[in-house]
C-alpha positions as CSV (number, residue, x, y, z in Angstrom):
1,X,0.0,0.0,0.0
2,X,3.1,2.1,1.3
3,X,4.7,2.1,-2.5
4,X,1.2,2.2,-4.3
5,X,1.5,6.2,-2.1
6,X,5.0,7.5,-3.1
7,X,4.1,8.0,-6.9
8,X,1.8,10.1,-5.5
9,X,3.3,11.9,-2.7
10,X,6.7,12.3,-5.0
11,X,4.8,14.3,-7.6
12,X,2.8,16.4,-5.1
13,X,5.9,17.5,-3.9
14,X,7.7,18.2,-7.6
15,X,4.2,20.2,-8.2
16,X,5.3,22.5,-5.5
17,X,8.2,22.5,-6.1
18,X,7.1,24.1,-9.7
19,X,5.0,26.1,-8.2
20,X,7.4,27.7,-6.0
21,X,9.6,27.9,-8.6
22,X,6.9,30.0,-10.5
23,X,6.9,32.2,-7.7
24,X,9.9,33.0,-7.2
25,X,10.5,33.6,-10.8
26,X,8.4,36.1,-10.9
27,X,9.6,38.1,-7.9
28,X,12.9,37.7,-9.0
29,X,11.8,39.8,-12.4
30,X,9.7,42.4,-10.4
31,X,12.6,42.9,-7.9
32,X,14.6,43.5,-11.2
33,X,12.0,46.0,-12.4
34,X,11.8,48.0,-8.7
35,X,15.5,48.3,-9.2
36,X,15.1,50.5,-12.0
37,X,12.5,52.7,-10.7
38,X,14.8,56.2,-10.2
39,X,13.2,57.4,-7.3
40,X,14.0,54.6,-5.6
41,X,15.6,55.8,-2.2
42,X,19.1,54.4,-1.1
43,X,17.8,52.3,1.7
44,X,15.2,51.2,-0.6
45,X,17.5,49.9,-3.0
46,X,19.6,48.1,-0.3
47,X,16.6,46.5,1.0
48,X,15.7,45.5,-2.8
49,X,19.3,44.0,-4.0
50,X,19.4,42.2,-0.6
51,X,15.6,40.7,-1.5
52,X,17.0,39.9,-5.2
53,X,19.8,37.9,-3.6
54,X,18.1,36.0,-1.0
55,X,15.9,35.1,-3.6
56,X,18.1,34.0,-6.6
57,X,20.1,31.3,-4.0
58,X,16.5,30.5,-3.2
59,X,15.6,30.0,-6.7
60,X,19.4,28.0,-7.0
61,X,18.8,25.6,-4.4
62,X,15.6,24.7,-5.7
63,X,16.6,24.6,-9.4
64,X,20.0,24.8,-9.8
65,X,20.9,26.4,-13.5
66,X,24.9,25.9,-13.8
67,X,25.9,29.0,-11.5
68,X,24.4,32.0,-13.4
69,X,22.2,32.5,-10.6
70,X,24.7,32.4,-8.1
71,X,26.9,35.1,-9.8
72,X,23.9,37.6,-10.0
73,X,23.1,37.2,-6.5
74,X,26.6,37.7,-5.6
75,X,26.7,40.7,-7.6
76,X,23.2,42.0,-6.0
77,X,25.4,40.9,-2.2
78,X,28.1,43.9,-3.2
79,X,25.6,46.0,-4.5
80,X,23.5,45.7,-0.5
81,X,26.6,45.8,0.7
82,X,28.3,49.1,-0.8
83,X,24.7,50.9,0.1
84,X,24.8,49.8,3.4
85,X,28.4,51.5,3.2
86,X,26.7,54.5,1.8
87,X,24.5,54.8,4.3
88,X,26.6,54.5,7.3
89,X,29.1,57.2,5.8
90,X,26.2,59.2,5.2
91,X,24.9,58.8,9.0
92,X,28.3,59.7,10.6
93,X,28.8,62.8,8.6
94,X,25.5,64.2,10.0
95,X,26.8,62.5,13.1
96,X,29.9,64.5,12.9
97,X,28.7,67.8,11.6
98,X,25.7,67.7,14.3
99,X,27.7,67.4,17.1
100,X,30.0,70.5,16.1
101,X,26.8,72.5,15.7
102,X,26.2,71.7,19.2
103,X,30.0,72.1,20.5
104,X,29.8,75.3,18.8
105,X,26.2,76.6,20.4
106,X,27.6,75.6,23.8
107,X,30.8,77.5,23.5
């Protein structure tokens, strides 16, 4: 009875599996659209090419496709990363010029 089940249970879970890989196709593609938008803020677009990357090695695990995958969500890994940088150098310059407007006031 066991093995009359497994046909069945095996392509239930290969139908998700499409399914899933459906899905995550098509995020992939709007993620790649968003990222073109130019009003797009900088934390925006570090949230987006973090989203993109997450979900390509997603997409990779489920389906893998020889690599090509895995370079673009590397690529989308820098990109987060060096706006992350961005952002942080941004924050401490108004870190830094903030507190000499108040060292300043105080004097």
């Amino acid at each position: 009875m066991a093995l009359l089940l497994l046909p069945l249970l095996l392509c239930s879970v290969l139908l998700a599996r499409s399914h899933e890989t459906e899905d995550l196709n098509r995020k992939i593609e709007g993620l790649r659209r968003s990222l073109d938008n130019p009003r797009l803020g900088l934390a925006q677009k570090g949230d987006l090419y973090l989203e993109l990357a997450t979900s390509l090695q997603k997409l990779n695990h489920l389906k893998p496709d020889g690599g090509k995958r895995i370079a673009e969500a590397e690529r989308a890994y820098r990109c987060a990363s060096h706006v992350r940088a961005a952002l942080n150098a941004t924050c401490n310059a108004m870190r830094s010029s903030a507190g000499r407007l108040w060292s300043s006031r105080a004097s």
